[in-house]
N, CA, C and O atoms as a MOPAC input file, in Angstrom:
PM7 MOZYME 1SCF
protein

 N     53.17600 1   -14.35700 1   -66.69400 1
 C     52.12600 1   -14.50600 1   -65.72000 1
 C     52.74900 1   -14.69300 1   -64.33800 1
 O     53.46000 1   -15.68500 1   -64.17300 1
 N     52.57500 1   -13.92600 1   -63.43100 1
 C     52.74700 1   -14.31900 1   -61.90300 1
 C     52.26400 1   -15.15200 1   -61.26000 1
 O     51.04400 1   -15.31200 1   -61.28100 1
 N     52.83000 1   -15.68500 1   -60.73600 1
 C     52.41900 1   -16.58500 1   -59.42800 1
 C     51.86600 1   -16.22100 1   -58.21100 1
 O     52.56200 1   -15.61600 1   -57.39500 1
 N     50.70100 1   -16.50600 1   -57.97300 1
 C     50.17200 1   -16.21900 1   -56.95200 1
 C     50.62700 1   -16.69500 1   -55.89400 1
 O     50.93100 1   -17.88700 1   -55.93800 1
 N     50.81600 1   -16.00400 1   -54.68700 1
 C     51.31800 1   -16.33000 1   -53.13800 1
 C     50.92000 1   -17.31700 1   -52.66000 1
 O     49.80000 1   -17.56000 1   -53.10800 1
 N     51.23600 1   -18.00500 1   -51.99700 1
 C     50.86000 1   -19.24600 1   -51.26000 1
 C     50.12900 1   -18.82300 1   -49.80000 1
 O     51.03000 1   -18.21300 1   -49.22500 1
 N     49.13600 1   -18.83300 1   -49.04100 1
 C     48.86500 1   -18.65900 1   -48.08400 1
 C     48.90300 1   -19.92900 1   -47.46300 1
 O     48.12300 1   -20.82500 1   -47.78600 1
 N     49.83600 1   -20.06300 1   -46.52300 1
 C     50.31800 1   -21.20500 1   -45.94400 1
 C     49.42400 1   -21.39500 1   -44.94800 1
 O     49.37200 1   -22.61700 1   -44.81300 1
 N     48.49800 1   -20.75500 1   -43.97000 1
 C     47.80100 1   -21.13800 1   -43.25900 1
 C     46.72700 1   -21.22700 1   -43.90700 1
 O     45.82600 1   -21.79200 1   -43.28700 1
 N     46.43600 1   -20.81500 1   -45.11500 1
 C     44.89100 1   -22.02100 1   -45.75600 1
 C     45.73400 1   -23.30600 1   -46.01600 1
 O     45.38200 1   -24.43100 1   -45.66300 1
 N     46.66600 1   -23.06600 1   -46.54800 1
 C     47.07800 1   -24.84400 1   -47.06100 1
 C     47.20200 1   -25.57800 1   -45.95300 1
 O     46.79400 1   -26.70000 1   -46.25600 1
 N     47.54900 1   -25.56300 1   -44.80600 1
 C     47.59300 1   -26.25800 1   -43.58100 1
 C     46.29000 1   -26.50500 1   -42.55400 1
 O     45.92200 1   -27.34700 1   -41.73500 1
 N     45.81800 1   -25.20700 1   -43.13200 1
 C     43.85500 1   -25.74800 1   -42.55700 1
 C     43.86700 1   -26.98000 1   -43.98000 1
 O     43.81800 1   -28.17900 1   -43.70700 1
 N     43.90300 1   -26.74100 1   -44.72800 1
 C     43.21700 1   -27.92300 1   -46.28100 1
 C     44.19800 1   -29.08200 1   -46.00200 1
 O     43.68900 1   -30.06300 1   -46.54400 1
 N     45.17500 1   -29.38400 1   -45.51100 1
 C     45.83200 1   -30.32400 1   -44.96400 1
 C     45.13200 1   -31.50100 1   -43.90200 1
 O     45.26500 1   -32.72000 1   -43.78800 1
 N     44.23300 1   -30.34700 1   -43.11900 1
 C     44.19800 1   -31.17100 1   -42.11100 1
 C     43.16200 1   -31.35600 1   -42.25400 1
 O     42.82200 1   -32.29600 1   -41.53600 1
 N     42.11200 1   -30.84900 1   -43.00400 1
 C     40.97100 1   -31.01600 1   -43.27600 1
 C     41.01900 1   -32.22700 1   -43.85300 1
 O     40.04600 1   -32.97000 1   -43.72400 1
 N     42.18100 1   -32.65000 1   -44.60600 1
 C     42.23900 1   -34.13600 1   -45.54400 1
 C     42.40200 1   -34.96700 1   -44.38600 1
 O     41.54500 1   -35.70700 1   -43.90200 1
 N     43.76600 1   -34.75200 1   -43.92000 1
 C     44.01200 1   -35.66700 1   -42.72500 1
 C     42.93200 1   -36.32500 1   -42.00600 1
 O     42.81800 1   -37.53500 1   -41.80900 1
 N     41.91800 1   -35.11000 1   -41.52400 1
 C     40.92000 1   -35.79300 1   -40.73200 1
 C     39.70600 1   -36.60000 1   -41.53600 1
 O     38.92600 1   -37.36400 1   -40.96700 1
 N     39.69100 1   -36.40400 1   -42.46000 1
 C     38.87100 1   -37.04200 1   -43.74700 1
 C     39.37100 1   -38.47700 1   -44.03700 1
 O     38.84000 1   -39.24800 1   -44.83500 1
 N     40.31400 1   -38.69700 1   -43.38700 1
 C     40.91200 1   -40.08400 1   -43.39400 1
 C     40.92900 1   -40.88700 1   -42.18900 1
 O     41.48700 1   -41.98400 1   -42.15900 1
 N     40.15800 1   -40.22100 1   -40.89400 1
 C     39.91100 1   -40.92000 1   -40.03900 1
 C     39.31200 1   -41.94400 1   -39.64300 1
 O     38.16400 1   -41.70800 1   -40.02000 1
 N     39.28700 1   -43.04700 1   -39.07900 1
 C     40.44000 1   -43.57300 1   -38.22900 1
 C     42.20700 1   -43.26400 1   -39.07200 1
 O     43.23100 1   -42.72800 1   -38.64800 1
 N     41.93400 1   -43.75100 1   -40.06800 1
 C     43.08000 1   -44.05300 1   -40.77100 1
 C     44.42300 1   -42.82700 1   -40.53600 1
 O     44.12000 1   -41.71500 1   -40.10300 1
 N     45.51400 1   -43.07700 1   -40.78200 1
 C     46.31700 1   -42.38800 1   -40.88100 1
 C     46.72300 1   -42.09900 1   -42.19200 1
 O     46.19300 1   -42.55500 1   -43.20500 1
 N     47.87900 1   -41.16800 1   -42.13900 1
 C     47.95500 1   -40.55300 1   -43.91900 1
 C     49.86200 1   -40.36200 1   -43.82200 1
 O     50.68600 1   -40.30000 1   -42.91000 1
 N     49.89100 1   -40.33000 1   -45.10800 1
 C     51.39100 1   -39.91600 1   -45.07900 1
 C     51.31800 1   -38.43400 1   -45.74300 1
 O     50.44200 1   -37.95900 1   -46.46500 1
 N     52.55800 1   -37.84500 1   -45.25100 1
 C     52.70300 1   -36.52200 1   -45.63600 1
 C     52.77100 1   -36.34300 1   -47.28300 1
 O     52.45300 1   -35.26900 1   -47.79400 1
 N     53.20700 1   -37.47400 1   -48.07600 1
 C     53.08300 1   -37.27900 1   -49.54300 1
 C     51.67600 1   -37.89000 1   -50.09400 1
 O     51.29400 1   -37.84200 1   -51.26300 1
 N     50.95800 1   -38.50200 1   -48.93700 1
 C     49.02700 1   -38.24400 1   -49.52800 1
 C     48.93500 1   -37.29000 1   -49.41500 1
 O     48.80600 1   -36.64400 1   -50.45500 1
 N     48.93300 1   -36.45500 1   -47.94700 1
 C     48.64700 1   -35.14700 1   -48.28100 1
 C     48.87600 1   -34.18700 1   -49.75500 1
 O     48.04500 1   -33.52400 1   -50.37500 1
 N     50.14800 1   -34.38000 1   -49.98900 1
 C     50.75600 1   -33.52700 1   -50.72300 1
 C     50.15700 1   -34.00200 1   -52.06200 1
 O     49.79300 1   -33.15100 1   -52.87300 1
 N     50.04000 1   -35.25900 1   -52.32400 1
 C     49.17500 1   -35.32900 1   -53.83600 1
 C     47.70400 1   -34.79200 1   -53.99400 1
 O     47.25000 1   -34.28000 1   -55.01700 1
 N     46.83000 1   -35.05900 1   -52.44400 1
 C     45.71300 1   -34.31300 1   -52.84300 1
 C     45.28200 1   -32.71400 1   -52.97600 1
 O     44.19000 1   -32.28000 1   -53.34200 1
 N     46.49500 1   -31.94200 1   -52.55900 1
 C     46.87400 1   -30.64400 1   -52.46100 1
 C     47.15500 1   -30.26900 1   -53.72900 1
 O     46.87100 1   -29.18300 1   -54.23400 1
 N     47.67200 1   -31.10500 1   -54.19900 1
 C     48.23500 1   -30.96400 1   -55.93400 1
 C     47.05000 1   -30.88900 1   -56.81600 1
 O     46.60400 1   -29.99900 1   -57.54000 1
 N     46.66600 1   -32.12100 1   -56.53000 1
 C     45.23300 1   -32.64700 1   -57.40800 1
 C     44.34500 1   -31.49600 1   -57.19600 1
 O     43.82100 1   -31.05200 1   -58.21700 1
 N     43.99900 1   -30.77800 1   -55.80200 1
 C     43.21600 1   -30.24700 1   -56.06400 1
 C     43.48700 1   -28.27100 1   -56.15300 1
 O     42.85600 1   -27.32800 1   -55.67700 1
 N     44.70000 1   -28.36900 1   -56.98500 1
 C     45.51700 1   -27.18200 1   -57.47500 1
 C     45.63000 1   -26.30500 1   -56.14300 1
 O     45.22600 1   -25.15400 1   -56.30600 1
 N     45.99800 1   -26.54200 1   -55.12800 1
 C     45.84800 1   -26.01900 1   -53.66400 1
 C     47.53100 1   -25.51100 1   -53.68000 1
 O     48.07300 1   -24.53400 1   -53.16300 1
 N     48.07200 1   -26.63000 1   -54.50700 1
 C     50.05100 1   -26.22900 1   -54.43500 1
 C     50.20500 1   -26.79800 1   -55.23600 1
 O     49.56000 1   -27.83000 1   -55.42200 1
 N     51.27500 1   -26.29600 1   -56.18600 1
 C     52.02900 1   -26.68800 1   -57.44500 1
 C     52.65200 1   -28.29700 1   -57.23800 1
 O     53.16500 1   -28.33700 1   -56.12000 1
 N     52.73300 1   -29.15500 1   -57.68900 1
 C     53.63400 1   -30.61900 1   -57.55000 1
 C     54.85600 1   -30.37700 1   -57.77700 1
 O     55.23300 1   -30.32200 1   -58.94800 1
 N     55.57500 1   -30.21600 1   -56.93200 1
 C     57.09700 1   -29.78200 1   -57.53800 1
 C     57.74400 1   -30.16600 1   -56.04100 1
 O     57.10400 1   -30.14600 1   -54.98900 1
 N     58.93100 1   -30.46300 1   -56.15900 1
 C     59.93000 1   -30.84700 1   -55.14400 1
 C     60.05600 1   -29.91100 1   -53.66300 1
 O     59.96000 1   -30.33400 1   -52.51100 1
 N     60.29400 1   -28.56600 1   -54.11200 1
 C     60.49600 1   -27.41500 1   -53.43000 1
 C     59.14700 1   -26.94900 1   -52.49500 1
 O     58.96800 1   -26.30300 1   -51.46300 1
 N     58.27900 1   -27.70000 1   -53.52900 1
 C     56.79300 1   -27.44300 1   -52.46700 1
 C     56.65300 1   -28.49300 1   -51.27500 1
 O     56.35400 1   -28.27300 1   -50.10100 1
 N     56.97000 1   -29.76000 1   -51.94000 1
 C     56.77800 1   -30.69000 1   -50.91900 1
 C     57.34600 1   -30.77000 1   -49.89600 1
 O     56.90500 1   -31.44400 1   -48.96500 1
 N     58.82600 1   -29.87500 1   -49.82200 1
 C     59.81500 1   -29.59300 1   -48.47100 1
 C     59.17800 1   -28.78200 1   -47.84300 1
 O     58.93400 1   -28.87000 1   -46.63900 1
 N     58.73000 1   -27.63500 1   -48.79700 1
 C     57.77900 1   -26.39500 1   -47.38400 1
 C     57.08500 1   -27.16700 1   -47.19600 1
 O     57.53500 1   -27.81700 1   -46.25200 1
 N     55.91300 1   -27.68200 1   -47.61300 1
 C     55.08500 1   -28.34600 1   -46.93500 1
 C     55.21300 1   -29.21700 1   -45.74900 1
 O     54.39100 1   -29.22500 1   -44.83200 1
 N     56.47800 1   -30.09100 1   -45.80900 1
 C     56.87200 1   -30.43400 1   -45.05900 1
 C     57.07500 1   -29.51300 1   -43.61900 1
 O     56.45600 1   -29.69100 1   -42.57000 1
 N     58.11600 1   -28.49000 1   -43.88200 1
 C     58.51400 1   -27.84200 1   -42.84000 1
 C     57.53500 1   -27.47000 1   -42.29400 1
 O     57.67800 1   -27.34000 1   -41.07900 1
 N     56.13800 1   -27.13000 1   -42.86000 1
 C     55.03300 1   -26.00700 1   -42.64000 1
 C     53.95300 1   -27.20700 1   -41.38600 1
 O     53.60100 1   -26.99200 1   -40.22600 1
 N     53.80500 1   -27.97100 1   -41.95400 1
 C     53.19100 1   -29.45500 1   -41.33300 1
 C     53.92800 1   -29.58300 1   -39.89100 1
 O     53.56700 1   -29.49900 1   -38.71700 1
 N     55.14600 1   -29.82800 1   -40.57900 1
 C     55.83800 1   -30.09900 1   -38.98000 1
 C     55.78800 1   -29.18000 1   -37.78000 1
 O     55.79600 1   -29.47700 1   -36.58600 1
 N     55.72800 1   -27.89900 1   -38.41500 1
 C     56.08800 1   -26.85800 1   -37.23800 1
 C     53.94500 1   -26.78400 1   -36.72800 1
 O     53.70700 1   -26.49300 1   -35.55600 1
 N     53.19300 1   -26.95100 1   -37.30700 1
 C     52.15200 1   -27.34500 1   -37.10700 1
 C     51.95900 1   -27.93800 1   -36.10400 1
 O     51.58300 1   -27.52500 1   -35.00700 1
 N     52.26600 1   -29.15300 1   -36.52100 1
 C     52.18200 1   -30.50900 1   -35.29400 1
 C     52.97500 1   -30.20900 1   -33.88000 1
 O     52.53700 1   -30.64900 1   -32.81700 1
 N     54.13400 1   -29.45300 1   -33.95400 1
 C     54.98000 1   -28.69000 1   -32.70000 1
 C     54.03300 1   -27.75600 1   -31.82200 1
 O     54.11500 1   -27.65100 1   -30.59800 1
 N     52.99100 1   -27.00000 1   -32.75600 1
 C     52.46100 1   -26.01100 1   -32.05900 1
 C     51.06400 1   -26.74500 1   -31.50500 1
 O     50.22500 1   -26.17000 1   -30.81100 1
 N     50.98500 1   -28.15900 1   -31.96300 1
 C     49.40000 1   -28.50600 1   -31.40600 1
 C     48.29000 1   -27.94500 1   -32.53700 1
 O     47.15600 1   -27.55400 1   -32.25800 1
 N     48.77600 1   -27.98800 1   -33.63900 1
 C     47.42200 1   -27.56700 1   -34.66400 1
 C     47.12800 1   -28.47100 1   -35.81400 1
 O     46.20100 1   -28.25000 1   -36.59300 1
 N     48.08900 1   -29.69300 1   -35.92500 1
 C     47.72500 1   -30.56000 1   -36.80100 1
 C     48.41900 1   -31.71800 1   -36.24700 1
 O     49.39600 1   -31.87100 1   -35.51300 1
 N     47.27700 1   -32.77100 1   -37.06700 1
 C     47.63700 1   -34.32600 1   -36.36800 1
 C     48.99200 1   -34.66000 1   -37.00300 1
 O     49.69800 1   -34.11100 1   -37.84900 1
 N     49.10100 1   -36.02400 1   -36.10200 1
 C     50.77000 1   -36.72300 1   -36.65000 1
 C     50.25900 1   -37.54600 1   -37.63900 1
 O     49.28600 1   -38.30000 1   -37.61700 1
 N     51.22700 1   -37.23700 1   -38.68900 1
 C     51.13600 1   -37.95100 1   -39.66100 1
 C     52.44100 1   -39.47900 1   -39.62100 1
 O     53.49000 1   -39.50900 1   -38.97800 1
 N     51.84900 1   -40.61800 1   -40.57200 1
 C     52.63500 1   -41.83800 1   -40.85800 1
 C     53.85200 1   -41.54300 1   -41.64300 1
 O     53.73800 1   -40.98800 1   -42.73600 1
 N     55.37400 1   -41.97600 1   -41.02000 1
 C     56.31500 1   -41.87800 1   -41.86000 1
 C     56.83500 1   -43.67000 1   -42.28200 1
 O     57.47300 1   -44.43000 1   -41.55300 1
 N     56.35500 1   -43.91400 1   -43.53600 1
 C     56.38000 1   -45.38100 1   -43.86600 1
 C     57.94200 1   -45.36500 1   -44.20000 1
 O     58.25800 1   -46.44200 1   -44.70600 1
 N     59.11000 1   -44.41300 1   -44.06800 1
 C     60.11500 1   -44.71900 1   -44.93700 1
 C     61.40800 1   -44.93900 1   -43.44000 1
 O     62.44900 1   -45.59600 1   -43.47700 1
 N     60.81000 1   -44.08600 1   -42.18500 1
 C     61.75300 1   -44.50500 1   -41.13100 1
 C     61.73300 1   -45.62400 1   -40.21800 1
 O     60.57100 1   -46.01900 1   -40.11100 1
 N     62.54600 1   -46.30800 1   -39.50700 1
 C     62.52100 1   -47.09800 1   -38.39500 1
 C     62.63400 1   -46.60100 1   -37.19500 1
 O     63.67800 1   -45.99000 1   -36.96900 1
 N     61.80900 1   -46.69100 1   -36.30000 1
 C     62.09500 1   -46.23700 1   -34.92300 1
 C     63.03900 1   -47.44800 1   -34.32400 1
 O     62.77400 1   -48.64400 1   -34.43800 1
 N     64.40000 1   -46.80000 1   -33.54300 1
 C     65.82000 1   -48.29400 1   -33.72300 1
 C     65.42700 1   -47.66800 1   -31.73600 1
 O     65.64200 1   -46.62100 1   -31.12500 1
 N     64.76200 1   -49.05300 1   -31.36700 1
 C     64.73200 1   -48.94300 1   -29.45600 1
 C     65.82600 1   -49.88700 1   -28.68000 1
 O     65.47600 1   -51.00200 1   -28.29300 1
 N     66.73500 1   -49.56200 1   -28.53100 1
 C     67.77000 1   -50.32000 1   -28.01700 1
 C     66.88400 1   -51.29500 1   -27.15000 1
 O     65.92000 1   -50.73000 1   -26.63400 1
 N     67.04400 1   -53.00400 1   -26.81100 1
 C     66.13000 1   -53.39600 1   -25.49500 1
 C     66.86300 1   -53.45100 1   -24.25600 1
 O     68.04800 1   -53.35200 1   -23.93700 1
 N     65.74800 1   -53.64600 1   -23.65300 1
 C     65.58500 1   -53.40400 1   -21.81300 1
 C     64.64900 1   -54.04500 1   -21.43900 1
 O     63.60300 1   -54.37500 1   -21.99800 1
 N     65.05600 1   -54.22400 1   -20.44500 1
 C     64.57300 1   -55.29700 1   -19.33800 1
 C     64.22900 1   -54.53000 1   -17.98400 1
 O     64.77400 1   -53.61000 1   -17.37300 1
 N     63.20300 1   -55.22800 1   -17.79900 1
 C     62.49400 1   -54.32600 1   -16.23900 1
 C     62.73200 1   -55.54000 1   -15.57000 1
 O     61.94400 1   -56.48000 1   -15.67700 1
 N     63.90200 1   -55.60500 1   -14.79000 1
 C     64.39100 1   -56.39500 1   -14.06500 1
 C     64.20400 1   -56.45400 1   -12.59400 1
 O     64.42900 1   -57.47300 1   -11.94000 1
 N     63.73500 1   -55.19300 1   -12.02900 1
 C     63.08400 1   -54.74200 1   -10.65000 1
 C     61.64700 1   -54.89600 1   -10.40000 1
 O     61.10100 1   -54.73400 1    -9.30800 1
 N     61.18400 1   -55.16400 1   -11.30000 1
 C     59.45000 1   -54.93800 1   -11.59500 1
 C     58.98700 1   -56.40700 1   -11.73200 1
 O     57.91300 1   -56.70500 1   -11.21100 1
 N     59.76600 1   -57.44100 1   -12.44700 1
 C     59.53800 1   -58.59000 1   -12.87300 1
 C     59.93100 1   -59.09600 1   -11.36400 1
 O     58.99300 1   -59.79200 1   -10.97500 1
 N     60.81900 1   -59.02800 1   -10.49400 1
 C     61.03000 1   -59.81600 1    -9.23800 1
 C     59.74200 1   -58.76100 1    -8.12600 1
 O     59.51900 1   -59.26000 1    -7.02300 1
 N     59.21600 1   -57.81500 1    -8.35900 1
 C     58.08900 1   -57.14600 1    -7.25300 1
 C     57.04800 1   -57.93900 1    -7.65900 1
 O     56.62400 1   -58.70400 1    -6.79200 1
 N     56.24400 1   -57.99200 1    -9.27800 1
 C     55.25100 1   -58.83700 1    -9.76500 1
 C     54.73500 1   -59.69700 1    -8.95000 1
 O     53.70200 1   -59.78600 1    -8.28700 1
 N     56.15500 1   -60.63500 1    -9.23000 1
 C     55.95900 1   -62.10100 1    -9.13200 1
 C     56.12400 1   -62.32000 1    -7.08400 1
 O     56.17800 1   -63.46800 1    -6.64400 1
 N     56.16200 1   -61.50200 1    -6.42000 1
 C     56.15700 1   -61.59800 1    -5.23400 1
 C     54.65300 1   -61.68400 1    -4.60000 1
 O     54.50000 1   -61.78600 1    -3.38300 1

């Protein structure tokens, strides 16, 4: 039996269609990817969840889908001090 093609721009409209179905809330890219599964939209398999990935991201680059939550990174902000601003303030 063959596998049918993936049309990547329905799966990324059905992406975001979830995404926004979760509004206010935010979503992580592997909610997405389970309800895509669940609802036989893409196979559950490793190799899908990277395109998906890539496919999402280059999405969000072009302005066609929201940012999604990454619960597994740290954003690392070196600190700083507004040291020019704090002596104008207070003047």
């Amino acid at each position: 039996m063959a596998r049918e093609r993936i049309r990547w721009p329905l799966v990324v409209e059905r992406a975001r269609q979830i995404v926004d179905g979760y509004a206010p809330l935010n979503v992580t890219l592997r909610q997405v990817m389970y309800r895509l599964a669940a609802e036989g939209v893409l196979p559950h398999a490793p190799p899908m969840y990277r395109r998906l990935s890539a496919q999402l991201a280059q999405a969000r680059r072009d302005g066609r889908f929201p940012d999604l939550i990454d619960t597994m990174r740290e954003v690392h902000v070196p600190p700083a001090w507004l040291s020019g601003v704090v002596s104008t303030l207070a003047s």
